[in-house]
N, C-alpha and C positions, 0 to 999 in steps of 0.2 A: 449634725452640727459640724461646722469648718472646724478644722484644725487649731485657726485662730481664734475662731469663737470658743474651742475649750479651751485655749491654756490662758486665756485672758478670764475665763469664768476659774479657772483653776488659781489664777493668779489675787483674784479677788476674795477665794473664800481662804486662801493665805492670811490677805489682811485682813478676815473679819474672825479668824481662829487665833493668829498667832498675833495680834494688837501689839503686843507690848515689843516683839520682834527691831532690831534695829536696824531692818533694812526695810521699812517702812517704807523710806522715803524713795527710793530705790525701785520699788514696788512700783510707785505711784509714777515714778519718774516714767516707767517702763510702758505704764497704761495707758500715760496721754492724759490726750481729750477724749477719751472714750470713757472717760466715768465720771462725770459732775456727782454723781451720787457721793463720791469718796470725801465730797468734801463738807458731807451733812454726819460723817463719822468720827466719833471723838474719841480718844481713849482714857483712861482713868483708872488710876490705883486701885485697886482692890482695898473695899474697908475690913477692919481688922473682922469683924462678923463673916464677911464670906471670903476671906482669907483659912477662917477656921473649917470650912462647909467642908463636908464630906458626903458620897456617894455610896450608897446600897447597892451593890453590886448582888442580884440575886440570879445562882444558877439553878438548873433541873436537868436533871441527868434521870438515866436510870444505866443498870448493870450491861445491855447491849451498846450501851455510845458513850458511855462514862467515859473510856478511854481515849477515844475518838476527839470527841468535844473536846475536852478539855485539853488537849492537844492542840487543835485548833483555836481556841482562845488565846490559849499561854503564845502562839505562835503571832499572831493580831494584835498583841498590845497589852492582852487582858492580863498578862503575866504579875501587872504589880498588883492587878485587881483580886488576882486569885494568890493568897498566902497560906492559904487551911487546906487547901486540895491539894491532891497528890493520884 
């Protein structure tokens, strides 16, 4: 894959992760006419139902990578996922 073909696909799963983002337009300014599809995309508030939703975050460890893992997690993102481990 060109160079341009990833950060133009990288630019695009921008606008379908971060919607609510205020440089949407920016985005889109950036992309052209290389995406008709953007314009079949809509955004929309969150209703108060999956405003509420929450995620099960389920780990498994054992006593040789407990350390490891979880280390690697916390380092990735999973940090606000994991509150109970240590």
């Amino acid at each position: 894959m060109s160079s341009s073909a990833l950060r133009m696909l990288l630019l695009l799963l921008a606008l379908l992760v971060f919607p609510a983002c205020g440089h949407r337009l920016d985005l889109l300014k950036e992309l052209g006419d290389n995406v008709p599809a953007m314009e079949l995309v809509s955004v929309s508030p969150f209703s108060s139902e999956a405003a509420k939703s929450r995620v099960l975050c389920w780990l498994n460890t054992y006593h040789a990578n407990h350390d490891k893992r979880l280390h690697a997690i916390k380092r990735t993102g999973g940090a606000s996922a994991i509150s109970c481990c240590s």
